[in-house]
C-alpha positions in Angstrom: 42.2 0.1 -55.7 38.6 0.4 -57.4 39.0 1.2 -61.1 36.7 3.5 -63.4 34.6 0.1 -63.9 33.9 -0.3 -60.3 35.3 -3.7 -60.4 38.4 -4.6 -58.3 41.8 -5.8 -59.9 43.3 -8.8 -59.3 46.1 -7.7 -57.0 46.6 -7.5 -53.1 43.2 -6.8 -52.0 42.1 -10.3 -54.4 45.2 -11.9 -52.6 43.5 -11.3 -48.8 40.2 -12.4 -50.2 40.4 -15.8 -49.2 41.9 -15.0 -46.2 39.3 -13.5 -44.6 36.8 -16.2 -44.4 35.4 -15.4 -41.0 34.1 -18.3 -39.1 31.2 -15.9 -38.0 28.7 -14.0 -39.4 29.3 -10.1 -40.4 28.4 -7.1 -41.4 30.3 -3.9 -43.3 28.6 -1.5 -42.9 29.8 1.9 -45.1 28.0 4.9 -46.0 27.2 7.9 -48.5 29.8 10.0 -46.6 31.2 11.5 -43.7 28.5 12.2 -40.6 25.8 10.0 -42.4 25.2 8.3 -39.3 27.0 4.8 -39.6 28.2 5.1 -35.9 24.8 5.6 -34.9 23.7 3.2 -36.4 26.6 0.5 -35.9 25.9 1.0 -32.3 22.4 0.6 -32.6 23.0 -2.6 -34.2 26.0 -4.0 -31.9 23.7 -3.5 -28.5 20.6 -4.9 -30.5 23.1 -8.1 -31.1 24.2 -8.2 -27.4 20.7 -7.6 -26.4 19.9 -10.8 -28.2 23.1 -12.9 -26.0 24.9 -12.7 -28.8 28.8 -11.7 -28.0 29.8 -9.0 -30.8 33.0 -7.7 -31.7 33.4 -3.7 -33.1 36.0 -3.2 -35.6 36.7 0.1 -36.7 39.6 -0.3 -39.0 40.9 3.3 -40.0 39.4 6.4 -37.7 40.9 10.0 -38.4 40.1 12.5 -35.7 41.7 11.8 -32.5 42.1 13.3 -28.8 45.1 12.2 -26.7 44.2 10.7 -23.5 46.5 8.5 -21.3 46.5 5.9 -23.2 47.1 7.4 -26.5 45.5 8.7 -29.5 42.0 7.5 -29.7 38.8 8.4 -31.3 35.3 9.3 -30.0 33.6 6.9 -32.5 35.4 3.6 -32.1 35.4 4.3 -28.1 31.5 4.5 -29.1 31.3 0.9 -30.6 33.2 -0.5 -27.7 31.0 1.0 -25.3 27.7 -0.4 -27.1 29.7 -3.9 -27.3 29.8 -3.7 -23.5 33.7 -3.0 -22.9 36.3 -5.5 -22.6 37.8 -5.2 -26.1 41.1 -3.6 -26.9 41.0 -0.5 -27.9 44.0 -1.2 -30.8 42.7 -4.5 -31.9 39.2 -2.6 -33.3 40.8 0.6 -34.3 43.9 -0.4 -35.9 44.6 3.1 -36.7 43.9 5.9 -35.5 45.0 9.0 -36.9 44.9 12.6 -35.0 43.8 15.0 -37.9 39.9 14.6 -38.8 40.9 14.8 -42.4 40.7 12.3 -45.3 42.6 9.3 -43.7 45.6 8.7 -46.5 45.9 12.6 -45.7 45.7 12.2 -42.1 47.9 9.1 -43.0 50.7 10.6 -45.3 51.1 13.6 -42.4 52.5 11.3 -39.6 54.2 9.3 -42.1 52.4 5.9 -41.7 51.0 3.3 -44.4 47.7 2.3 -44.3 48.3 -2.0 -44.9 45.4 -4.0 -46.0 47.2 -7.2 -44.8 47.5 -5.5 -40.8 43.4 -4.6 -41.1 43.2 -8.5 -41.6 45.2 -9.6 -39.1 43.0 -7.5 -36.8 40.2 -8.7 -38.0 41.0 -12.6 -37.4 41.9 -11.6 -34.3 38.4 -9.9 -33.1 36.8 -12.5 -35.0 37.8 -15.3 -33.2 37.0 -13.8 -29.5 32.9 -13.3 -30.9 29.8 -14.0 -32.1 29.5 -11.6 -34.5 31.6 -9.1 -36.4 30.5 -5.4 -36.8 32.8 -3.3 -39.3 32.2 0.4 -39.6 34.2 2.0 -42.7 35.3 5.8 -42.6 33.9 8.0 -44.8 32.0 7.1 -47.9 32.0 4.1 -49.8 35.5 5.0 -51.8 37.3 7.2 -48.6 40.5 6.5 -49.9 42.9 4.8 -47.0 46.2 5.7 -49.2 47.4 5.4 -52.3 46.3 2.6 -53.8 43.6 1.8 -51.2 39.7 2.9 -50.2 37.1 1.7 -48.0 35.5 -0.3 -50.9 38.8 -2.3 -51.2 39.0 -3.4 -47.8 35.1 -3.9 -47.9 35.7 -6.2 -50.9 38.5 -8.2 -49.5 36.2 -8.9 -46.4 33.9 -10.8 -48.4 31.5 -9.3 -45.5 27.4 -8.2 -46.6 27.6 -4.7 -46.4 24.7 -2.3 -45.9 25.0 1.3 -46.8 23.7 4.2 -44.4 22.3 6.9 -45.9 22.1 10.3 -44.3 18.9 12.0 -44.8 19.6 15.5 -45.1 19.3 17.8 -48.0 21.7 16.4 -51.0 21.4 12.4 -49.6 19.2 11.5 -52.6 22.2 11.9 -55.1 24.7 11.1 -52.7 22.5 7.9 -52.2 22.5 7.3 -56.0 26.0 7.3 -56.5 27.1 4.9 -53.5 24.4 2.3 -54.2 25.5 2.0 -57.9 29.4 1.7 -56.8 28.5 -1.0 -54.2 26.5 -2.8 -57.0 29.1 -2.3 -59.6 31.9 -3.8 -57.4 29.7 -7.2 -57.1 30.0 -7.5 -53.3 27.2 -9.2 -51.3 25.0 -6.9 -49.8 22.1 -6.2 -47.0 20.5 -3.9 -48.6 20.8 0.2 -47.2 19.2 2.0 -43.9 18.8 5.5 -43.7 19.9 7.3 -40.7 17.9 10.9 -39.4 20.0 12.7 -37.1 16.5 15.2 -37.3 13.4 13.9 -36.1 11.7 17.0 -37.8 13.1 16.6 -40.7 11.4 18.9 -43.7 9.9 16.6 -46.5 11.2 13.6 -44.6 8.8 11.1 -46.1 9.2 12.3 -49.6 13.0 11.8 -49.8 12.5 8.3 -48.1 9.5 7.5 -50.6 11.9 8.7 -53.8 15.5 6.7 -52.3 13.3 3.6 -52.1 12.2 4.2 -55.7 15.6 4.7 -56.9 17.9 2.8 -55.2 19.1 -0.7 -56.3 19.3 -2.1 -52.7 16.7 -3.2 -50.3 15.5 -0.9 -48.0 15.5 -2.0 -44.5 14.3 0.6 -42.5 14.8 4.1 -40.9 16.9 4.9 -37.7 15.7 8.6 -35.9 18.6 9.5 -34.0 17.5 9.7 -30.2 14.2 7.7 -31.1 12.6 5.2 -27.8 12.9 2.8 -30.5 12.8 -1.0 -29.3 16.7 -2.1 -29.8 16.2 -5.3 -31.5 13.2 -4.0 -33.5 14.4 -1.9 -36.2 17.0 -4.8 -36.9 14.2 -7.7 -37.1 15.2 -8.5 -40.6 18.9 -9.4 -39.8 18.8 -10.5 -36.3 17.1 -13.6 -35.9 19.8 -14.8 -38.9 22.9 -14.0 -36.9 21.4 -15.3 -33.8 20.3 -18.6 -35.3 23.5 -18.7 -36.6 
């Protein structure tokens, strides 16, 4: 678990570190908090990577806020990366777990009686990893969305050893939000892509003011603006990251 410094422990998530030295490249990609748009956005990026022949795995790791359907439990957001990774992956190996109640997942946890394990995330993750080109994760929540007890999103980000990019929201309170997340990420000394904001409003009031003053403000690299909904070339918005991955 993240301490007051920011900084990881030594303990079990320094223990997975090295395993989780994916042969491929990666990206976590976490945001400033619940509905910030990092579905949209992962999506975005996953067909943008298959639009470029590249083969991409989703991973999903913890989702609360589930429906039952024949199958099982599953949620509307990691049935959404699958989709944009054109089908064919299995639906357990990129969701792990999958919790019914949309509530914080070690609540949503803790009320079916189940253990969020850092070590089963990793085994799932090997296992995507080695059927793809590329590895999209999508955290839950913000930044430190705890995962149980002694585990958040920023722990399991950490233990990846994966570049993560943070999406921010923009929508009225995203500039402290914003703030607080970039500073965390920072603080816990992870490798990182910079942050992308995400407008689920197109007319957005004051839109270019609140992009002008995160830019100014955040310790990350901006890389761009995603308008939900927006006949935005696929691959163009993600020029910066692409040709990298595809290279690769």
């Amino acid at each position: 678990m993240i301490d007051d410094s920011g900084v990881a422990p030594v303990g079990d998530v320094a223990s997975v570190r090295a395993e989780l030295c994916f042969p491929i490249p990666g990206i976590f990609i976490t945001g400033t908090d619940t509905g910030c748009g990092k579905t949209e956005l992962a999506c975005a990026l996953i067909r943008a990577l298959c639009a470029a022949g590249l083969r991409v795995a989703p991973f999903k790791p913890v989702a609360a806020g589930a429906a039952w359907q024949q199958e099982g439990w599953r949620n509307a957001d990691a049935q959404r990366l699958i989709a944009a990774a054109g089908g064919g992956w299995a639906y357990d190996q990129v969701n792990p777990y999958c919790f019914p109640e949309a509530v914080s997942p070690h609540i949503a946890a803790r009320q079916i009686g189940v253990r969020v394990e850092l070590t089963t995330l990793v085994d799932a993750a090997h296992t995507l990893a080695a059927q793809a080109d590329w590895l999209v994760v999508e955290g839950a929540g913000g930044w430190l969305c705890p995962l149980g007890e002694q585990l958040t999103i920023a722990d399991l980000a950490i233990a990846s050893g994966l570049p993560v990019l943070l999406v921010v929201g923009l929508r009225l309170g995203c500039l402290n939000h914003a703030q607080l997340s970039a500073r965390a990420i920072r603080q816990a000394g992870v490798p990182t892509l910079g942050w992308m904001a995400s407008q689920p409003d197109a007319a957005m009031p004051y839109r270019t003011d609140n992009l002008t003053r995160l830019q100014a403000d955040l310790p990350l690299e901006y890389r761009g603006c995603l308008v939900h909904g927006a006949s935005l070339a696929q691959r163009q918005i993600f020029d910066w990251l692409i040709p990298h991955g595809a290279a690769t």
